[in-house]
PDB file of N, H, CA, C and O in Angstrom:
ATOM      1  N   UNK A   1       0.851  -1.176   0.000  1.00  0.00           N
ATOM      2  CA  UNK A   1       0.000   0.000   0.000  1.00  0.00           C
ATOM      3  C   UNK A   1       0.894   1.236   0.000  1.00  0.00           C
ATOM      4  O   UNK A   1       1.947   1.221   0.638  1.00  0.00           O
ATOM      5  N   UNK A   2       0.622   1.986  -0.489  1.00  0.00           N
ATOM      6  H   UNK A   2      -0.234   1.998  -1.008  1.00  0.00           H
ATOM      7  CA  UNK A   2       1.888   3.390  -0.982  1.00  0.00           C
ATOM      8  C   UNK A   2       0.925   4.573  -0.589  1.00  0.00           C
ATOM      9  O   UNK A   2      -0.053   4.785  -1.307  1.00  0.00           O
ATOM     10  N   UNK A   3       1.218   5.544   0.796  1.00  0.00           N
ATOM     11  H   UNK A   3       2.012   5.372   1.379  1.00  0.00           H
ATOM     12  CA  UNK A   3       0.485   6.158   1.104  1.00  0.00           C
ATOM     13  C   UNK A   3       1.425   7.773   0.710  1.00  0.00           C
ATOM     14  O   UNK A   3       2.598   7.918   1.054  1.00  0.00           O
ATOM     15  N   UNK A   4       0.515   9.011  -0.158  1.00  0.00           N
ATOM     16  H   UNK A   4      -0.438   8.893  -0.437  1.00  0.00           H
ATOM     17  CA  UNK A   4       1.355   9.686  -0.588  1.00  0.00           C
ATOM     18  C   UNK A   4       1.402  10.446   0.728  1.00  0.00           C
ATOM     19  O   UNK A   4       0.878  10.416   1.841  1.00  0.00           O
ATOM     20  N   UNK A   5       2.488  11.291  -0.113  1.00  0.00           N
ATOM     21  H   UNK A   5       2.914  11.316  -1.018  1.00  0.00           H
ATOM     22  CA  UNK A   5       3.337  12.644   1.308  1.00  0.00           C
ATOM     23  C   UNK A   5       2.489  13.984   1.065  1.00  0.00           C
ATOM     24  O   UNK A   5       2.414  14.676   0.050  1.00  0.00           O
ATOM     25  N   UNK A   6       1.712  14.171   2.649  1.00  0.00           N
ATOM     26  H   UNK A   6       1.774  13.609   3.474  1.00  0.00           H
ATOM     27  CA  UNK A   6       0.395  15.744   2.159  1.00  0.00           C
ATOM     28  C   UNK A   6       1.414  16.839   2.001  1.00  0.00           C
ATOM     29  O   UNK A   6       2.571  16.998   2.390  1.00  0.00           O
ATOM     30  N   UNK A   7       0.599  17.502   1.323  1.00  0.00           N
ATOM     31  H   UNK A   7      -0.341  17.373   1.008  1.00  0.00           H
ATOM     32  CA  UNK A   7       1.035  19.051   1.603  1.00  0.00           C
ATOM     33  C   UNK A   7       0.381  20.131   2.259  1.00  0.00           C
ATOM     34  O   UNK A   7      -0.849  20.180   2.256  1.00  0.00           O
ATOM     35  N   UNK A   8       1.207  21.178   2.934  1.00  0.00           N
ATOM     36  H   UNK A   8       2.207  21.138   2.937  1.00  0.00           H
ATOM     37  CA  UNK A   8       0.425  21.937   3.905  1.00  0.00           C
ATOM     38  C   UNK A   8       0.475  23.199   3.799  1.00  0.00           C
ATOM     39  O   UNK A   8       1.567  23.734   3.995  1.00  0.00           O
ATOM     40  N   UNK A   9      -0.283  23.738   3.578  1.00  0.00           N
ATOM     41  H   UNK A   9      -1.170  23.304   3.419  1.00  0.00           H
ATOM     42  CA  UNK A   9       0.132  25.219   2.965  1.00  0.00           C
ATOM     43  C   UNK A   9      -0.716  26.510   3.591  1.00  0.00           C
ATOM     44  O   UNK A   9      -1.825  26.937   3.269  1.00  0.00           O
ATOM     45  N   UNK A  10       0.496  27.104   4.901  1.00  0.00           N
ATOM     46  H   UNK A  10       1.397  26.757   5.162  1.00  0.00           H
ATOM     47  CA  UNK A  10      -0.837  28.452   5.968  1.00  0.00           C
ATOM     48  C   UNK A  10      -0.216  29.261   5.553  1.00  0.00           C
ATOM     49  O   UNK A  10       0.670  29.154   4.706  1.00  0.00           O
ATOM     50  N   UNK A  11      -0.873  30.926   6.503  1.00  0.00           N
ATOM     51  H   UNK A  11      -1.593  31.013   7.191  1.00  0.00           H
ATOM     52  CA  UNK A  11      -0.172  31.759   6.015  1.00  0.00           C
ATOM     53  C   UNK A  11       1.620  32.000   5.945  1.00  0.00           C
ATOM     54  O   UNK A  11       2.157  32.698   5.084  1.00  0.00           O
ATOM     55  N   UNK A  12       2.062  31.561   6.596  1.00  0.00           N
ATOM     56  H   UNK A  12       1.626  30.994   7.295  1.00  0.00           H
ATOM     57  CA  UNK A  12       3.513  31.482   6.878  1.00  0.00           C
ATOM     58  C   UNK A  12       4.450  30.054   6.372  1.00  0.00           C
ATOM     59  O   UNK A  12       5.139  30.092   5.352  1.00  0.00           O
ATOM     60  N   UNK A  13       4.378  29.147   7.017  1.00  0.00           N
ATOM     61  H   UNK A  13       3.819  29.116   7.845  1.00  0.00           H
ATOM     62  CA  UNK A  13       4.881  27.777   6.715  1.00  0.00           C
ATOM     63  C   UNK A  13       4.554  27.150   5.712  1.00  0.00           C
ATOM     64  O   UNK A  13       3.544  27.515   5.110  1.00  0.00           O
ATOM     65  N   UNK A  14       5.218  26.167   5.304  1.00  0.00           N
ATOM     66  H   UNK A  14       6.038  25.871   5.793  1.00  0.00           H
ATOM     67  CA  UNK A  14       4.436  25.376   3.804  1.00  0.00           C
ATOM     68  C   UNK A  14       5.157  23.929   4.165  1.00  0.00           C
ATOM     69  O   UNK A  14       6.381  23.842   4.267  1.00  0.00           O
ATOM     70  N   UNK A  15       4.525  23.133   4.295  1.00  0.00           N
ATOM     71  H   UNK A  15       3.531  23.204   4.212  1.00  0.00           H
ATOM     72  CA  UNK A  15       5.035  21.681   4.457  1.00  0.00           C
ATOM     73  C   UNK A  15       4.711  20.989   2.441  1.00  0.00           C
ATOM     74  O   UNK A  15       4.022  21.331   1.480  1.00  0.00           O
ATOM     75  N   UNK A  16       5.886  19.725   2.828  1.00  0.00           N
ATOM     76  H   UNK A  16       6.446  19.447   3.609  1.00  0.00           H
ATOM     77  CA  UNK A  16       5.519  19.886   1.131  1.00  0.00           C
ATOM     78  C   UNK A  16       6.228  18.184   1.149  1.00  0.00           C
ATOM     79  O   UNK A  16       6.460  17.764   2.282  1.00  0.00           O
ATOM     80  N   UNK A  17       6.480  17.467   0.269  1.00  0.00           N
ATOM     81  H   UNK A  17       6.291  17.808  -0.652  1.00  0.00           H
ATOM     82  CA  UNK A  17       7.109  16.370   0.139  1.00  0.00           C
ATOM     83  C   UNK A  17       8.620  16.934  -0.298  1.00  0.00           C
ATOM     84  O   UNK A  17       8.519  17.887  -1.071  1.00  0.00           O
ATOM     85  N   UNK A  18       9.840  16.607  -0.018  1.00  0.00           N
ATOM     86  H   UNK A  18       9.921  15.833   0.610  1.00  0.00           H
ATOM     87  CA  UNK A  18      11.028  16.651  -0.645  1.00  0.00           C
ATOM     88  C   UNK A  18      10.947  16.292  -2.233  1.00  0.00           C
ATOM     89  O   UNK A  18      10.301  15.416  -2.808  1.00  0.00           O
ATOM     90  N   UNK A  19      12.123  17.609  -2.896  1.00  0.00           N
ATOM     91  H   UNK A  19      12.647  18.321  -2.429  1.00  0.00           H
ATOM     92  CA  UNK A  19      12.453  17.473  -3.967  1.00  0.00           C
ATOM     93  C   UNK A  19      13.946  17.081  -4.077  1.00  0.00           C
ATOM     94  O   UNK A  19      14.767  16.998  -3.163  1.00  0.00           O
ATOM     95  N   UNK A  20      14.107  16.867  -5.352  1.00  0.00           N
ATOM     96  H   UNK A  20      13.440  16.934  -6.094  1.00  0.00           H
ATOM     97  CA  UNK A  20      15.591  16.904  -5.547  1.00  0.00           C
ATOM     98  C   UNK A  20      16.245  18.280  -5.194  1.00  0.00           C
ATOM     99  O   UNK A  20      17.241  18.212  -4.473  1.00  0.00           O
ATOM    100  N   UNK A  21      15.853  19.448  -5.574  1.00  0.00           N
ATOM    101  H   UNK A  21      15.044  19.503  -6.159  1.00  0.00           H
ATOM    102  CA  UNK A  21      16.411  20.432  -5.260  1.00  0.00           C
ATOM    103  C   UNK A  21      16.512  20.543  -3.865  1.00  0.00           C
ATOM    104  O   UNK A  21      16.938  21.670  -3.609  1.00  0.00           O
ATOM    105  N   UNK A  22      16.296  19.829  -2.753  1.00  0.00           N
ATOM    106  H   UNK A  22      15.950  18.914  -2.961  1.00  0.00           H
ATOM    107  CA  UNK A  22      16.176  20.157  -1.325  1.00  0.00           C
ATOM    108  C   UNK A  22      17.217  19.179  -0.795  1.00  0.00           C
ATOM    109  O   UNK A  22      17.297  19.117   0.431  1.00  0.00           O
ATOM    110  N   UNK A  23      17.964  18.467  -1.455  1.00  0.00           N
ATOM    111  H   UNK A  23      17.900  18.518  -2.452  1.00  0.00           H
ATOM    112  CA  UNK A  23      19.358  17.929  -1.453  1.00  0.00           C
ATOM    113  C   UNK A  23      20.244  17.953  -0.431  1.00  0.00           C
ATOM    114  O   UNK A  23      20.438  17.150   0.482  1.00  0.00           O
ATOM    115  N   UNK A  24      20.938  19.356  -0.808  1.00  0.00           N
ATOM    116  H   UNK A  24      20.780  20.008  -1.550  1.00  0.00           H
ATOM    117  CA  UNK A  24      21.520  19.663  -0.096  1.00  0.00           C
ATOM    118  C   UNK A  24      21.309  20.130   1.229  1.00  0.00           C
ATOM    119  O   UNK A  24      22.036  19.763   2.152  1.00  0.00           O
ATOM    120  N   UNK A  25      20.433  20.856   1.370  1.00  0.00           N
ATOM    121  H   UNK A  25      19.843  21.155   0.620  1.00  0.00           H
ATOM    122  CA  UNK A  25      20.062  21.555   2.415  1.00  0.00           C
ATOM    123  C   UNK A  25      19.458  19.963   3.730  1.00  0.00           C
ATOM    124  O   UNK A  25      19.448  19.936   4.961  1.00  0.00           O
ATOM    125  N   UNK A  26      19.046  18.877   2.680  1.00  0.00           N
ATOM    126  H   UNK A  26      19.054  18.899   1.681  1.00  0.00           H
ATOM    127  CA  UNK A  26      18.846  17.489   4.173  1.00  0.00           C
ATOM    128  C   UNK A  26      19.953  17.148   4.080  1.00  0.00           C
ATOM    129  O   UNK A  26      19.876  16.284   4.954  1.00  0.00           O
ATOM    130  N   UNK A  27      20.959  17.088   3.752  1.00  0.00           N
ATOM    131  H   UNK A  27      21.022  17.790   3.043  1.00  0.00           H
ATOM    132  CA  UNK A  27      22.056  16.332   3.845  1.00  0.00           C
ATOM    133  C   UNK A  27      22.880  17.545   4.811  1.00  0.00           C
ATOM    134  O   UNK A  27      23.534  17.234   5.807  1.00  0.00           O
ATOM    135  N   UNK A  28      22.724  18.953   4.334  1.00  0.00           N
ATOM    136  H   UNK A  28      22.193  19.206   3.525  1.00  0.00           H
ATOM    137  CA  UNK A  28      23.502  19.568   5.794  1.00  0.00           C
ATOM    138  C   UNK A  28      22.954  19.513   7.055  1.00  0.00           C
ATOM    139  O   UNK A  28      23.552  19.807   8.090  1.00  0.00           O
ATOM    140  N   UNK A  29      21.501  19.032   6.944  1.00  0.00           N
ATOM    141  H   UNK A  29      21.015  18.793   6.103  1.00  0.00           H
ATOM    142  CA  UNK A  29      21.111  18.521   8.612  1.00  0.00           C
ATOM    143  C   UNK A  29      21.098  17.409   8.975  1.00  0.00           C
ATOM    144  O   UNK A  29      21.383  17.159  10.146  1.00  0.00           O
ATOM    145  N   UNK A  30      20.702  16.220   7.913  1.00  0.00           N
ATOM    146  H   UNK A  30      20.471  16.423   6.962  1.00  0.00           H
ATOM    147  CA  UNK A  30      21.333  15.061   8.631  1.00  0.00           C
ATOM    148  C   UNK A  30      22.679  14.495   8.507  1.00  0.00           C
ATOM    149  O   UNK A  30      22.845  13.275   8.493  1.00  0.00           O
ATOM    150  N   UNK A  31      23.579  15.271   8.423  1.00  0.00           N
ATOM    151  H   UNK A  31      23.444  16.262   8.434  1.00  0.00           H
ATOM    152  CA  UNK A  31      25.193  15.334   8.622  1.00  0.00           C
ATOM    153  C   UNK A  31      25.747  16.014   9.574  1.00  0.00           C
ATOM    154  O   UNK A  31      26.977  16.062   9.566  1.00  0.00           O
ATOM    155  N   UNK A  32      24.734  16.975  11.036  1.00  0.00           N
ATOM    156  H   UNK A  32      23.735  16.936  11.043  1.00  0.00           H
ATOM    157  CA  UNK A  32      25.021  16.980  11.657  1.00  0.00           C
ATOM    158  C   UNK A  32      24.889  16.369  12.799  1.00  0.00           C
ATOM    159  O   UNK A  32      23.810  15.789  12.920  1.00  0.00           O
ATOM    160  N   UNK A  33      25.877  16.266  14.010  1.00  0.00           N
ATOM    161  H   UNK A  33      26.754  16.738  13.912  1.00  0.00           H
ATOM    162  CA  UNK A  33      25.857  15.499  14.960  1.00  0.00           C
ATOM    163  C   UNK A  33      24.608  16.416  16.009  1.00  0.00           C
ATOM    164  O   UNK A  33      23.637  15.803  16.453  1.00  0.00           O
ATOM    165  N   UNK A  34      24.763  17.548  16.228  1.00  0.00           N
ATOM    166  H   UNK A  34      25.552  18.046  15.867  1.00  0.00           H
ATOM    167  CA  UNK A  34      23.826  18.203  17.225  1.00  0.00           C
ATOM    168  C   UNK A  34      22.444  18.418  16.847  1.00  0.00           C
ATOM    169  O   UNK A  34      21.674  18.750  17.748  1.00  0.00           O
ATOM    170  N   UNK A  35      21.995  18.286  15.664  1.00  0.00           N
ATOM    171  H   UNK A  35      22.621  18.017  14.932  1.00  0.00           H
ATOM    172  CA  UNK A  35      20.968  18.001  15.174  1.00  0.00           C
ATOM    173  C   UNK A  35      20.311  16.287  15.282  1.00  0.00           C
ATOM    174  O   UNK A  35      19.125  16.045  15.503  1.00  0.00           O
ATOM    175  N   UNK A  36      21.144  15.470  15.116  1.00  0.00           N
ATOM    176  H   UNK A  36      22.108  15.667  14.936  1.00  0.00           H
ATOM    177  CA  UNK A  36      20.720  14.023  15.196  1.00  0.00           C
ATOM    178  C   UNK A  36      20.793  13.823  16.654  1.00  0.00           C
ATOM    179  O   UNK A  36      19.614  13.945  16.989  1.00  0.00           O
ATOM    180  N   UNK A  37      21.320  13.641  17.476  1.00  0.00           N
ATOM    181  H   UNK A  37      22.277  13.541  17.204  1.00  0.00           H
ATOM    182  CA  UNK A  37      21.826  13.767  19.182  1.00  0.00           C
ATOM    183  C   UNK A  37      20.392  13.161  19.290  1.00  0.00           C
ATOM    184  O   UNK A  37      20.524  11.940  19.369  1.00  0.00           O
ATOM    185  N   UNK A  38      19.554  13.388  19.312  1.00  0.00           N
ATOM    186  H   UNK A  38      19.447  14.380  19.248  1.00  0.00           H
ATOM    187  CA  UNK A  38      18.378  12.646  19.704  1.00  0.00           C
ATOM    188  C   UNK A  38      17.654  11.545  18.696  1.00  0.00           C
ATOM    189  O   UNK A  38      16.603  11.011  19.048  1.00  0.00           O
ATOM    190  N   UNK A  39      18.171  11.287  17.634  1.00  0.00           N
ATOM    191  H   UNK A  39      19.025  11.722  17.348  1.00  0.00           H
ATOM    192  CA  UNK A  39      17.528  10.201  16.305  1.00  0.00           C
ATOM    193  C   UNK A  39      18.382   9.086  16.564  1.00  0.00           C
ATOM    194  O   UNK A  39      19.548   9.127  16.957  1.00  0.00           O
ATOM    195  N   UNK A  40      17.701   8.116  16.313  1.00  0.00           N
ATOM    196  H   UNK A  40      16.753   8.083  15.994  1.00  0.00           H
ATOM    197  CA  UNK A  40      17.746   6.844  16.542  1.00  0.00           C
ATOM    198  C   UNK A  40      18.967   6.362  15.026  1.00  0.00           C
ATOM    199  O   UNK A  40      19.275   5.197  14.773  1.00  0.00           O
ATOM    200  N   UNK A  41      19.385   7.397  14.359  1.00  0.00           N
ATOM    201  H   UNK A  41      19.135   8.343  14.565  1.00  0.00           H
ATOM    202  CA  UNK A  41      20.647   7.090  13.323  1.00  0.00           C
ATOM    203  C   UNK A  41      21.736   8.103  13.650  1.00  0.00           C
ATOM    204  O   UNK A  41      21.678   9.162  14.275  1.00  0.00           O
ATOM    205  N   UNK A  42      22.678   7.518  13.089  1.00  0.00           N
ATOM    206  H   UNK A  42      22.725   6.658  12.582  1.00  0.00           H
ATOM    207  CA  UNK A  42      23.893   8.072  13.126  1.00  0.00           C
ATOM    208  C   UNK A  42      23.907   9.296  12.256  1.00  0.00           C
ATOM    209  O   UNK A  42      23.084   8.988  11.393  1.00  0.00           O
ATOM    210  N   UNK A  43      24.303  10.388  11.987  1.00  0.00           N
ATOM    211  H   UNK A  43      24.971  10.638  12.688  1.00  0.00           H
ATOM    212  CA  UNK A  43      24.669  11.512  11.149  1.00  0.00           C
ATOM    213  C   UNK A  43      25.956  10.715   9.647  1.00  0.00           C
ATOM    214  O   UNK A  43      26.851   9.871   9.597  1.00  0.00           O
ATOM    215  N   UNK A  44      25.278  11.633   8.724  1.00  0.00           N
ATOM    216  H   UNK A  44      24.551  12.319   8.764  1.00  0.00           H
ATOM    217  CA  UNK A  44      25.362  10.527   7.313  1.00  0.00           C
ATOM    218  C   UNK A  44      26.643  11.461   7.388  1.00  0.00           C
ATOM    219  O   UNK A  44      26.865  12.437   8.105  1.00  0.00           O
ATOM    220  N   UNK A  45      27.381  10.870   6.456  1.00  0.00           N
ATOM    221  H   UNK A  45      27.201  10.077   5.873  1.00  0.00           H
ATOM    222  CA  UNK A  45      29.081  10.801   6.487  1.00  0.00           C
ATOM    223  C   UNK A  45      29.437  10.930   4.852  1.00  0.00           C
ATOM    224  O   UNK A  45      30.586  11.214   4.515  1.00  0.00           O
ATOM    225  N   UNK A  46      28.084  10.639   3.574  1.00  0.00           N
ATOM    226  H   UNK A  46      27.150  10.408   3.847  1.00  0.00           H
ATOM    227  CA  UNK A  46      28.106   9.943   2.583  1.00  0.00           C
ATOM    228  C   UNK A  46      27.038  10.619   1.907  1.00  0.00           C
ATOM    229  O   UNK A  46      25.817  10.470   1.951  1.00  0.00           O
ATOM    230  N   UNK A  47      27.931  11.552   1.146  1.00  0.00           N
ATOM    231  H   UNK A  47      28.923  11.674   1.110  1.00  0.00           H
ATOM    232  CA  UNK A  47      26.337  12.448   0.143  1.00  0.00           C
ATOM    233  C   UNK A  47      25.797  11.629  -0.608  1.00  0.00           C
ATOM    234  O   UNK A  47      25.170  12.279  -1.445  1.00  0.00           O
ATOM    235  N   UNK A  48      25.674  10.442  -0.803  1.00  0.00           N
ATOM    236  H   UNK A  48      26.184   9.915  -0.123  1.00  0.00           H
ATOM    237  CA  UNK A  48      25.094   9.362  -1.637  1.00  0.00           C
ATOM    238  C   UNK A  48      23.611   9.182  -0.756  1.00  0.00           C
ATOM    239  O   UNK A  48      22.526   9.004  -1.310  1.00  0.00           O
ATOM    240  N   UNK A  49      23.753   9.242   0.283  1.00  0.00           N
ATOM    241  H   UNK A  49      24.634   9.387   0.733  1.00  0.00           H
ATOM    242  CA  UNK A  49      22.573   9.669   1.179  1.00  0.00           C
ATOM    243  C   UNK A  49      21.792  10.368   0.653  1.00  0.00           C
ATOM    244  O   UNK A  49      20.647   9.946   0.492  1.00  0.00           O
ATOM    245  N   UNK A  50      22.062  11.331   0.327  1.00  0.00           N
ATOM    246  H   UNK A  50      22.992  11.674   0.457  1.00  0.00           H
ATOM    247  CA  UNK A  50      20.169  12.260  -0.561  1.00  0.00           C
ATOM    248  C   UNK A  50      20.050  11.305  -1.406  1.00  0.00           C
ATOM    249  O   UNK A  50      20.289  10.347  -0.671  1.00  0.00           O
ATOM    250  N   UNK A  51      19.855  10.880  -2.406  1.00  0.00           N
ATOM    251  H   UNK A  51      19.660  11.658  -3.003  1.00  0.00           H
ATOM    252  CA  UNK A  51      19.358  10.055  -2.783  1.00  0.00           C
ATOM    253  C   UNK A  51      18.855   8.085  -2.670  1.00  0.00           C
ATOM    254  O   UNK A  51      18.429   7.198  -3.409  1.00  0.00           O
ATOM    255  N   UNK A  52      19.242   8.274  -1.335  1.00  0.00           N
ATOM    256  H   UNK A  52      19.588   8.995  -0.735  1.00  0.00           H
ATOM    257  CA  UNK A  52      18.403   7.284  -0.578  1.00  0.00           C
ATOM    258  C   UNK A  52      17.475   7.922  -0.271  1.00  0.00           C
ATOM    259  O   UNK A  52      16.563   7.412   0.379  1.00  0.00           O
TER     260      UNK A  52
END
């Protein structure tokens, strides 16, 4: 069963599904350590990661 990703859109915030263009910007947060400190994974080491 393949449930899609919503989108959310108020006056201020916009939630949305990831694009390719948003790449970089998850890979500079899940490559940090003080950002992950509480996630159950390690901080990625391996830009091959955005595209997992």
């Amino acid at each position: 069963m393949s449930v899609s990703t919503p989108s959310l859109r108020t006056e201020r915030p916009r939630l949305r599904p990831f694009t390719a263009a948003d790449g970089d910007d998850i890979y500079r947060l899940q490559s940090d350590p003080v950002v992950l400190q509480y996630w159950d994974s390690p901080p990625w080491t391996d830009r091959a990661s955005i595209a997992r």
